[in-house]
N, C-alpha and C positions, 0 to 999 in steps of 0.2 A: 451216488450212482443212480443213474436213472432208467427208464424203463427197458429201451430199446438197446442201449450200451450194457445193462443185466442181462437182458436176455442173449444176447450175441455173446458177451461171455461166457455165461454159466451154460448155454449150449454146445459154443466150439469147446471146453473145457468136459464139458458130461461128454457127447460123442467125442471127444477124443480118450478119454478114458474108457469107453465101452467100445473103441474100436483094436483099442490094445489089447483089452482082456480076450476079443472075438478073433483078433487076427494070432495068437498066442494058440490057438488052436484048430486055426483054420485059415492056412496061409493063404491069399491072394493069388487069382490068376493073373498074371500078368497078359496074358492075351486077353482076356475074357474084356468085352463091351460093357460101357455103366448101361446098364439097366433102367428099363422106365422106372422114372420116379428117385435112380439115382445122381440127385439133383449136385450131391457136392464133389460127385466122382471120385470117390476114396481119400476126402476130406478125413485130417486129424489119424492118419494111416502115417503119416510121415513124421521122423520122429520118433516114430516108436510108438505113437501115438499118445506122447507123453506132454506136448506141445499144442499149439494153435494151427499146425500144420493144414494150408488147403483152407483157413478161415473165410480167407476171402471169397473162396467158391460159394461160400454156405447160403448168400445172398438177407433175406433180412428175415425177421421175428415178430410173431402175432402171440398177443395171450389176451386169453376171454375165458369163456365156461361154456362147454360142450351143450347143445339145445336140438342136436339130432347128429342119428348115427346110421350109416347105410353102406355099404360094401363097399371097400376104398375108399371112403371120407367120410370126415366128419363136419358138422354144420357148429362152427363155431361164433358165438356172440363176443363183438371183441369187449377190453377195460373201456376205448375208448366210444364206445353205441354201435360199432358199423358189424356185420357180417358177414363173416367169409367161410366159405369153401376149401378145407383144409384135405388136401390129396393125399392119400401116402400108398404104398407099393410093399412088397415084402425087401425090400432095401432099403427102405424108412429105419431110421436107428428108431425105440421107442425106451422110456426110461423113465425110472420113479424117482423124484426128488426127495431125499432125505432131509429130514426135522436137523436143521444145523448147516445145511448144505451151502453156502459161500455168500453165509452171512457171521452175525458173530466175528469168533475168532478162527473161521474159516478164512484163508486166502488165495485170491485166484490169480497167476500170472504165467509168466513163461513156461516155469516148470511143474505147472499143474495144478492140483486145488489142495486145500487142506483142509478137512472138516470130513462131516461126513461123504462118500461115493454115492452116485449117482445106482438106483438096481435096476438092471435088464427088466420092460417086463415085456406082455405082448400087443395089441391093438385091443383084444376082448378083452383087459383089464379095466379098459379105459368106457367110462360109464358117462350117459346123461346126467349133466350139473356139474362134472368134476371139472377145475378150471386146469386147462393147460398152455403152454406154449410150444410153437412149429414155427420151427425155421427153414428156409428153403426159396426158392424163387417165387415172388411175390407178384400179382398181377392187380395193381391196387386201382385200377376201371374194371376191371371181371368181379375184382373182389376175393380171390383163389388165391392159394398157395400150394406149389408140387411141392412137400414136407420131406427133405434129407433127415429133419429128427424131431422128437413129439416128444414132450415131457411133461408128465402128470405131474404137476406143481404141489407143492405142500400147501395146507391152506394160509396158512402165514404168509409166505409167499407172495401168494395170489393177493392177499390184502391189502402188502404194503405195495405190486404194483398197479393196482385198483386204484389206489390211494394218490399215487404216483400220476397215473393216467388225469382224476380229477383235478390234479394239483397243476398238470401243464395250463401253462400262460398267466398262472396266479403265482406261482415261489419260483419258477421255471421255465427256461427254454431251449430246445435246442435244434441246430440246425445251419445250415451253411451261409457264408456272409457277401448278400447281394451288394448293398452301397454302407459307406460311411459318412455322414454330413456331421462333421464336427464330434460333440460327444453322444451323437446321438446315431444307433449301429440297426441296420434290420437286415434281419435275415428269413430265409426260406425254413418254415419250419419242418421238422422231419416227422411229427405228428402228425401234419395236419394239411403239407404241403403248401403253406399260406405265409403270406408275410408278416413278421413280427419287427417291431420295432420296441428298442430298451436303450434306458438312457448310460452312462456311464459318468460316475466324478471322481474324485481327489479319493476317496474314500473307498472306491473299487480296487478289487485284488486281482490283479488281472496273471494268468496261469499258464504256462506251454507242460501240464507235465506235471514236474514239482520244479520247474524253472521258472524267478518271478519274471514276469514281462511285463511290458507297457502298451497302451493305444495303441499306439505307432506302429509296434509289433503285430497289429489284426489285420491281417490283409481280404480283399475279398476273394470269396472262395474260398474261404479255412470254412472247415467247421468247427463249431466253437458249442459251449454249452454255461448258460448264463444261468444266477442263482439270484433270487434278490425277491421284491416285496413292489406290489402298486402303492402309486401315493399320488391323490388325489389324479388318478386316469393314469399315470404314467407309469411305466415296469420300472425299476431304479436297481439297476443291476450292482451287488454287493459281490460277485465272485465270477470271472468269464474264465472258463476253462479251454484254449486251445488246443483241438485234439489233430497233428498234424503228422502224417506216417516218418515214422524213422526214415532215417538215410537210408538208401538202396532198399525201401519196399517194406513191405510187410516181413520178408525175409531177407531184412539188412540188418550191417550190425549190432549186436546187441537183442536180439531176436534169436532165441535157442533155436528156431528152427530151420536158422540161416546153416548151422553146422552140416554136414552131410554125414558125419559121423554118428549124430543124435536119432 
């Protein structure tokens, strides 16, 4: 699992679990206006908030470590070197990641996480140096994020996607697929916004899912997520994973959240 696909989960997954526990005792207006700063508009509310419900809204995820703090943002240094301007509002979900939290033999999918729960906390918990992640609308020429939810990361955590961030373009890539010349595929990266090219051969495991696929099956415009080793200049891709939304959407079938019952 890699960086950005972590944190979009283990986000839409925490805010949807601390939108169930908050809305449990404190139903929703239904007239009431999303609020500045309520960026996902009652994301992970649907559902039961048991679900990925309203994912899509969430828009995308930074993680770094806090390096200044000032009323309604904080000034965060990302894994990757760059920093931004992380916004948040009293409608910002915020929340402590727990030692075990959807790693291990935690697991995250339709119906939830398993491991340990994400804890409610508030914005003054969150200290200079402590590394977190903010998901929310993203403005990557400003450099700013309006933050729908803030999670003070465990430092483990934060490590392995440290480690993750240094690792893009050496064991890793991901990102959407501009041309195919033969076995050789480049795509736009989601890092870095740059083109990467990675080879493919006989020896590649190529993935929709847990369905096996072939070349032939990559089309451009998928996004795709490659795993593999340089050799002598070249990426030599050992695993292309096809990440391509279900039939009928995000909430199609096969998708708890497609139920209207759930």
């Amino acid at each position: 699992m890699r960086v950005r696909i972590f944190l979009a989960v283990l986000l839409a997954v925490a805010l949807g679990a601390t939108a169930g526990a908050q809305d449990q005792n404190s139903p929703p207006d239904q007239n009431s206006a999303p609020q500045a700063g309520q960026y996902g508009g009652g994301y992970g509310r649907r559902g039961g908030g048991r679900g990925f419900g309203g994912m899509g809204m969430m828009g995308r995820a930074i993680s770094g470590n806090v390096t200044d703090i000032a009323a309604g943002r904080f000034t965060v240094k990302t894994f990757e070197g760059d920093t931004y301007t992380v916004n948040f509002s009293d409608s910002t979900r915020f929340m402590k990641m727990q030692g075990g939290m959807g790693g291990g033999r935690g697991r995250m999918g339709g119906g939830g996480m398993r491991g340990n729960p994400p804890e409610p906390i508030k914005a003054a918990d969150i200290k200079v140096g402590d590394p977190i992640a903010a998901r929310g609308q993203v403005d990557a020429s400003a450099k700013t994020i309006g933050a729908a939810g803030i999670m003070l990361l465990d430092p483990q955590a934060a490590q392995r996607m440290q480690q993750m961030a240094a690792d893009y373009g050496k064991t890793w890539f991901m990102g959407r697929v501009t041309t195919i010349d033969g076995t050789n595929v480049t795509l736009t990266g989601t890092q870095d916004n740059a083109p990467h090219t990675f080879a493919v051969n006989e020896n590649t495991d190529f993935r929709e899912r847990r369905t096996p696929i072939t070349l032939a099956d990559v089309k451009v415009g998928d996004m795709i997520r490659a795993q593999g080793a340089l050799s002598n200049g070249t990426f030599i891709a050992s695993i292309v994973n096809v990440m391509r939304m279900p039939q009928g959407g995000p909430n199609g079938p096969g998708n708890p959240a497609s139920s209207p019952n759930q």
